[in-house]
N, C-alpha and C positions, 0 to 999 in steps of 0.2 A: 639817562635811563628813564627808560616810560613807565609808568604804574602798569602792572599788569591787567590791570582791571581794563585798561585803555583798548589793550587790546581783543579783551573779553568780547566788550560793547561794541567793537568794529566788525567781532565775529558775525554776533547774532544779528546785527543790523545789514551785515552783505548775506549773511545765509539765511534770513529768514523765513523760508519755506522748503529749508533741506533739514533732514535730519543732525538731531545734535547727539543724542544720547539712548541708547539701547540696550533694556534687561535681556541679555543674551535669551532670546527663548519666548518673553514676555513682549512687556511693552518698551512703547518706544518714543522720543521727545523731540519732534521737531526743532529750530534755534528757538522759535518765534513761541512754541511751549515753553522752553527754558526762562526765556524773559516775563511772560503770563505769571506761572507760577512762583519766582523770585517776588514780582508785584506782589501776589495773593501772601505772602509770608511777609512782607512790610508792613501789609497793613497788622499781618499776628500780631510783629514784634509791635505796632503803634498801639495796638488796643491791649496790651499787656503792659505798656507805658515802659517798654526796655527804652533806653536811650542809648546813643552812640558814643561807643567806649565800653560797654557791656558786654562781660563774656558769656556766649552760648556754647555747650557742649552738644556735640555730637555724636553718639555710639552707635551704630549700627553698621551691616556688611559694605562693602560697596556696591552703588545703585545710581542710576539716573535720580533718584529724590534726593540720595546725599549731596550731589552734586549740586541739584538744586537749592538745598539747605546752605551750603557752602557759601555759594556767591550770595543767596540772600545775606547772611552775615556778613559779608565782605562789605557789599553795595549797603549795606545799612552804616558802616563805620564801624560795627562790633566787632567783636573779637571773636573768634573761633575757635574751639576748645574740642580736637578733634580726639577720642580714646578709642582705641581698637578693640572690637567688637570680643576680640579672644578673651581682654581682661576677664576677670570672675566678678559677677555683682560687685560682691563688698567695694573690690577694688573700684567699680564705675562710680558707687554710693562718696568714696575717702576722695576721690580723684575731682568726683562734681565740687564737691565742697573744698578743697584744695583749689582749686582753681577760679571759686567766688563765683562759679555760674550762675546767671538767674533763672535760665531754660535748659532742657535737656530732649536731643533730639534720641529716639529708639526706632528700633526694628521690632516685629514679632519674637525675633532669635532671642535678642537679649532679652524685652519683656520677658519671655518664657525664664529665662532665667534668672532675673530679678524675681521670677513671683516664685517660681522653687524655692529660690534662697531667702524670702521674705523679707530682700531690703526695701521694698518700694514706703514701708512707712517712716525709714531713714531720712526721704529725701524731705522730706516737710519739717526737721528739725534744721534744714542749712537755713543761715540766716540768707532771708531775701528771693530766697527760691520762689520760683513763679509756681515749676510743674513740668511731668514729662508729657511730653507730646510725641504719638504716632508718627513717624516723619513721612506716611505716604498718606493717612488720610488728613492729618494735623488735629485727629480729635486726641482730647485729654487721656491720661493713661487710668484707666480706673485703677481705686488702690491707694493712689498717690493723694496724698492730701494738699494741693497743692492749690494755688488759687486759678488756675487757668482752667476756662468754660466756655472758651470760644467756638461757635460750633458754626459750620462749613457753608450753612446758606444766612449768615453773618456779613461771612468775608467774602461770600457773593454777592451783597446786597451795597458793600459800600466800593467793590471794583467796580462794580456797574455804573454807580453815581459818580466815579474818578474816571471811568471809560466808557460813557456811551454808546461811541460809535464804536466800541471794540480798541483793545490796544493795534498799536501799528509800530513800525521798525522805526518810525520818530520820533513815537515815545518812550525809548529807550535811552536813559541814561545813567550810566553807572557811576554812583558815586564816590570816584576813585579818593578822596582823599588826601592828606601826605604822605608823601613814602618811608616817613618817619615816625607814621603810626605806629603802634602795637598788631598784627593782623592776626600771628597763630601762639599761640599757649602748647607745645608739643608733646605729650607723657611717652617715653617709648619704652615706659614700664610701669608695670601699675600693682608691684608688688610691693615697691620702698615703701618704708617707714616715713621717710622723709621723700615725697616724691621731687624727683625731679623736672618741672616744665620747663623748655626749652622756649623762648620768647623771640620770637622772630619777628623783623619788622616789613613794612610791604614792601622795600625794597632786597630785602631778601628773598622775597619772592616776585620779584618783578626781575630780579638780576638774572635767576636763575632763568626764567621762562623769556627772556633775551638769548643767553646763553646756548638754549636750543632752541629758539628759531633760528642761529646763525650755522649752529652747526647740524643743524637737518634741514636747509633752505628748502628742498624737496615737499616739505610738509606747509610750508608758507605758499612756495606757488603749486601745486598741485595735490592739496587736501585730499586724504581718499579716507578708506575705511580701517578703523584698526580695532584690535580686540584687549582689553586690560583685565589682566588677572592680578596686579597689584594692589594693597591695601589704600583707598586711597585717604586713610589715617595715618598713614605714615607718608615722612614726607616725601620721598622718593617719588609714590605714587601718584600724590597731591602736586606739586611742582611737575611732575612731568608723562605719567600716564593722563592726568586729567588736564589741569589748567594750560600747557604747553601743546597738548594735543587740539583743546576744545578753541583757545585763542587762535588758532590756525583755519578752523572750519571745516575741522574731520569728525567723521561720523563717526564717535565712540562705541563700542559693545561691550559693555561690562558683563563679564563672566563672573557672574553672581554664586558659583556652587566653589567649591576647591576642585582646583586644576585634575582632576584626576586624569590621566594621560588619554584613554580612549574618549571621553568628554570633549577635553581640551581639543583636542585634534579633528572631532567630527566639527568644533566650533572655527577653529582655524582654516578648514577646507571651508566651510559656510561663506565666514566673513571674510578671508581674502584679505589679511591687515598687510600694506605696502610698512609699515615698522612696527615692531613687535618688541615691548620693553618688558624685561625678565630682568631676574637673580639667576647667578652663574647656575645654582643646583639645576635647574632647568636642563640648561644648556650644555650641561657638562655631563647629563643623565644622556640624552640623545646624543651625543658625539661619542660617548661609552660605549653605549648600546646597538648603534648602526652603524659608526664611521668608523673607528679607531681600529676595531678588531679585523675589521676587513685589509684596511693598508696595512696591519699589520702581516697579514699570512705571506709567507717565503713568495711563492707564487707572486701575487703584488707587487711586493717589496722589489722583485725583480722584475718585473713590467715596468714597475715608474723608475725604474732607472734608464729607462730607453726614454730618451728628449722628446720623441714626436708621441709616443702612448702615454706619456706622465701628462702631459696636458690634455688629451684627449678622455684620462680616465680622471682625473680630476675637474671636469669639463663635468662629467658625470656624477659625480659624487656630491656636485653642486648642487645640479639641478633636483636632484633628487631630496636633497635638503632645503630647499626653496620650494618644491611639490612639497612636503612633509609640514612645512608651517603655511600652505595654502596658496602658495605658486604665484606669490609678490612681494613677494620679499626684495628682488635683485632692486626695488627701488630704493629703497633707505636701509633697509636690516636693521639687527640688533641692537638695542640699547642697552647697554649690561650695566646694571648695578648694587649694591647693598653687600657685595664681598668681591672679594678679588679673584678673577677668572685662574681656573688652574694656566700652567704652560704649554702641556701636551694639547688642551684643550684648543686655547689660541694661537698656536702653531700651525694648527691644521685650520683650523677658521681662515687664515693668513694665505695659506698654501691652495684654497680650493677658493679662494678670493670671495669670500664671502661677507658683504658690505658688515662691518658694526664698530660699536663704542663701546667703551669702557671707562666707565667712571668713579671715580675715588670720592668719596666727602663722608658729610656726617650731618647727622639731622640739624647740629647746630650752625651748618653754613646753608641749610637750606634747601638742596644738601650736596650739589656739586663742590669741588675745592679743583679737580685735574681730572681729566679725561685724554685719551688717546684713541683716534680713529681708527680704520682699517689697512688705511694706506701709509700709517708709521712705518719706520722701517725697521724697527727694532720688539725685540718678543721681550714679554712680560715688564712692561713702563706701562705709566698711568700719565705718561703725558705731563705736555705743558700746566701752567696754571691758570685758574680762569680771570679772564679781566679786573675783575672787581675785589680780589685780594691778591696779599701779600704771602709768600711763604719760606720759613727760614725752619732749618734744623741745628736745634740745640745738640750741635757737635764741633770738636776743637776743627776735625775735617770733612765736612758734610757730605763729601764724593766720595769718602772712602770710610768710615767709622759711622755708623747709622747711629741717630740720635731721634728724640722725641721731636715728629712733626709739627711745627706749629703754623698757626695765620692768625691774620688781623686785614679788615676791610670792609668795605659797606653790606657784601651780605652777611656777614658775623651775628652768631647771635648777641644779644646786648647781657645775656645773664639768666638765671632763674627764676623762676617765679616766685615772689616770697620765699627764698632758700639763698639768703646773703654768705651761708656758709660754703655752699655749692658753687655759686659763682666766682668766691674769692680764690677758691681750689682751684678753677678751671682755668684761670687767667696765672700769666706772668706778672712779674712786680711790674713792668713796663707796657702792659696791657696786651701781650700775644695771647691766644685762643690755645690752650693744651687738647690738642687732637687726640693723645693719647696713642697714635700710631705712631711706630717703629720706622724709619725710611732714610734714604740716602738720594744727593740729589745732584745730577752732574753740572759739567758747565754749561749745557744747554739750554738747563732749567727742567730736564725729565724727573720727574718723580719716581724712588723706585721703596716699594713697600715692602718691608721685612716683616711686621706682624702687630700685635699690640703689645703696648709697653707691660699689661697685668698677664700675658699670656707669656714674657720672656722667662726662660727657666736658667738662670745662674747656677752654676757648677760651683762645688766643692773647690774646685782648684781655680775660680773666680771665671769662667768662662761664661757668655751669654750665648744662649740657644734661641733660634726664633724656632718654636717648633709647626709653623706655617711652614716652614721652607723643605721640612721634613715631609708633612705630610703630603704635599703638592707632589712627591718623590713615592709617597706609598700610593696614595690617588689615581698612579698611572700604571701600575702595576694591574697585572690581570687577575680577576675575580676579586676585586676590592669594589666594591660600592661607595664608603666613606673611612676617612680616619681620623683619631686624635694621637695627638702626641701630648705627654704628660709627665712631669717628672715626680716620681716619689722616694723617696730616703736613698736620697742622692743618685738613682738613676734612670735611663729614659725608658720608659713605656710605651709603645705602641696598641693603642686601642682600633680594633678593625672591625668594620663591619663587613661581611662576607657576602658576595653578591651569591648566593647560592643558585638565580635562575641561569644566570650567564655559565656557571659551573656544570649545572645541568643539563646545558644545551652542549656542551663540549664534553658530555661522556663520563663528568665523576658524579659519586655519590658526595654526598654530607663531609664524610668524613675525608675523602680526598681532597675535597676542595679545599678544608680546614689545612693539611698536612702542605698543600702548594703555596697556600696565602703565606703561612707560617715558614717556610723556607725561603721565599721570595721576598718578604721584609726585611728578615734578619740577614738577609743577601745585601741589601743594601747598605749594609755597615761597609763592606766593603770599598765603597764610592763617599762617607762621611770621614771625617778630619775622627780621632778617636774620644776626645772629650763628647761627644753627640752620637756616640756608637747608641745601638738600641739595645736595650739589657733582655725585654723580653718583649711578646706580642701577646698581648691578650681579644680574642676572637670571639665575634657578637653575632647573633642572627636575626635581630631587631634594629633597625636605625635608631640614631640618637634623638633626642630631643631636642625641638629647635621651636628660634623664636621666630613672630610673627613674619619677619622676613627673611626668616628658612636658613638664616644663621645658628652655627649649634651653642645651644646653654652649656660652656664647656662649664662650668662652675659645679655642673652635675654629675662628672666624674673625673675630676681631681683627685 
């Protein structure tokens, strides 16, 4: 395994005068800016006396600067302490200091919200604290009582004397380190009492960013343009909207605002991304919305039964879905991950051959664990496993009786941050990794996912329900937008949200739509075993609340 940094430095030293990274809209980073500006942030870290092993936090949107903040931390040997800009002050304030930061990188956003909520004089009681720093212009944060005064024609004053003749693509060298280092500190909540940091080592992120260059070779020999709308605070986005992409020598465009659909889409016709990495809700929102209802209608349904027009109109349905995310797609496609794609969704993905992945993990593996291509031949698997771990399910018969997923392997996380309680929780007596998902796995080695273990709802008459497998069945039903399944004093619930425009566009009012959703779920007792029948459907005309990677807080209506 190679340090990912390895291939970082190969990037920028063959691309150094292409672009690396672009504020959708704004500005934009050359390779050869990328490596400039990492230098300019060495020297921060030198004249602020950080040393290597030193965690720096990072808060703010995603941006060509975070990126840059990144790899400087990386290339310094510190640690990176990445918090998602959604947290709420306090939480960035509990989280810095949790995780022994001595720097804190911000945006405007958060600033703004730090100075409403008046933590910024919190951060001068963490022991050891330097200071917040601007992360686009690196000046100090007013406010903050911290000891960082470094001001900008400083840190021009002594790259000039380490670069006279200007940096060049030879003086680039990343200081990979061992792969046995500590590299990310991960919060992917910042509301515990006790938080949780996930500790990842660099070869958890070198495994993973191997792992997709082999399975998108595409993007190694012919780099092109792609657009990221993922968090690159989470790792998802970090391992592979960004480090996986930028090690390759593709020109990134960070979609800096929320995806709002007519946004998104003027950006995707712009930038032309040949791979496009999303969460299913995306994905599943536009195959709802354009594809599904139309193969739906009688008409259709009877045309694709004729052999020479099923290919011909699925031929079309393609293209038009490949025009629809910027009409380059057919070279790599989707990278789906952070939940598991519906079935109706990836059937028809399947059937109009539309190149993508889908990948299973967890921020503690870094966060691949199984992924399955386009060209499986089988619907709703999550594929093989990935090289560098092992996976066994705690069940008497793993092919048939779904049990708690487990792994152990070099990308694994090592444990918690200061939280020996958490980490003891998470492991087996014999050192497996508790995935905490629900799944069954054949003799091929396919992975197949029922749900998670805190989401099973046990019966009265000792029955388990994964109610994932329900909802996936409500999800495909017409004029449903999203659903939950729920159990309370002892029976199941259906929670639905009503697509009411899709309803509107097909002729009903309000109240119709309501009266069809509601007969068409409770239809579907019909097709479950009776211990899982639906007792009632309760109907929503707001979508749920979800977390930073568009997964819903079922915790909020249980």
């Amino acid at each position: 395994m190679k340090h990912y940094l390895y291939y970082v430095e190969q990037a920028i030293k063959d691309n150094w005068n292409k672009p690396a990274i672009t504020n959708f809209g704004a500005n934009s980073l050359m390779y050869s800016d990328v490596a400039i500006n990492v230098a300019r942030l060495h020297i921060v870290f030198e004249k602020c006396g950080l040393k290597q092993g030193d965690h720096i936090a990072i808060c703010a949107r995603s941006s060509a600067e975070w990126c840059v903040a990144f790899l400087a931390i990386a290339s310094y040997k510190a640690v990176a302490v990445p918090l998602l800009s959604d947290f709420m002050p306090e939480n960035v304030l509990n989280l810095t200091k949790a995780s022994d930061s001595r720097l804190l990188f911000v945006d405007k956003s958060v600033l703004a919200g730090m100075q409403r909520d008046n933590v910024l004089e919190g951060f001068a009681k963490i022991d050891n604290f330097i200071g917040l720093v601007d992360i686009v212009t690196l000046d100090a944060v007013e406010g903050c009582k911290g000891t960082y005064n470094i001001k900008q024609g400083e840190i021009d004053k002594i790259f000039e004397t380490r670069y006279p003749c200007g940096m060049s693509a030879d003086d680039v060298e990343m200081n990979n380190g061992e792969l046995d280092d500590l590299a990310v500190i991960s919060y992917t909540s910042g509301t515990s009492s006790s938080p949780k940091g996930v500790m990842l080592l660099s070869k958890s992120l070198s495994g993973n960013v191997e792992i997709a260059r082999e399975l998108v070779p595409i993007a190694v020999k012919e780099p092109g343009n792609t657009l990221s709308i993922l968090p690159f605070a989470h790792i998802f986005g970090l391992a592979f909207d960004f480090l996986f992409l930028f090690s390759c020598g593709c020109h990134i465009n960070v979609f800096t605002e929320k995806p709002v659909p007519a946004r998104l889409l003027k950006a995707l016709a712009s930038v032309k991304p040949f791979i496009f990495l999303t969460v299913p809700l995306l994905i599943e929102k536009v195959f709802r919305s354009k594809v599904i209802p139309t193969l739906r209608k009688p008409v259709m349904r009877f045309l694709l039964a004729i052999p020479g027009l099923r290919r011909i109109i699925l031929g079309k349905v393609r293209s038009k879905i490949v025009e629809t995310f910027g009409g380059n797609l057919a070279k790599a496609g989707f990278f789906i991950g952070g939940a598991a794609i519906s079935k109706d969704v990836e059937k028809v993905m399947k059937s109009i051959r539309i190149p993508f992945a889908v990948g299973y993990g967890m921020t503690e593996c870094g966060p691949l664990i199984s992924y399955v291509a386009s060209a499986h031949p089988t619907i709703n698997d999550r594929g093989g496993v990935v090289p560098n771990l092992e996976l066994r399910i705690d069940s008497d018969r793993p092919s048939k009786f779904p049990g708690e997923i487990q792994v152990r392997g070099a990308v694994a996380t090592i444990g918690y941050y200061k939280n020996e309680e958490a980490t003891k929780a998470s492991f087996t007596s014999d050192g497996w990794l508790k995935t905490g998902d629900m799944g069954t796995q054949d003799r091929f080695g396919t992975v197949f996912i029922k749900g998670r273990c805190k989401n099973m709802i046990l019966t009265g008459s000792g029955q388990n329900i994964y109610p994932e497998e329900i909802e996936d069945m409500i999800n495909r039903l017409p004029y449903v937008a999203e659903s939950l399944v729920v159990g309370r004093n002892h029976a199941i619930i259906a929670i639905v949200v009503v697509d009411y425009d899709a309803a509107k566009a097909a002729g009903m009012d309000s109240q119709q739509a309501d009266a069809a959703v509601d007969k068409s779920v409770l239809a579907l007792n019909s097709k479950l075993p009776a211990y899982s029948q639906i007792a009632r459907c309760e109907l929503r005309n707001t979508p749920f609340e979800k977390t930073p990677k568009q997964s819903i807080k079922r915790f909020m209506y249980n």
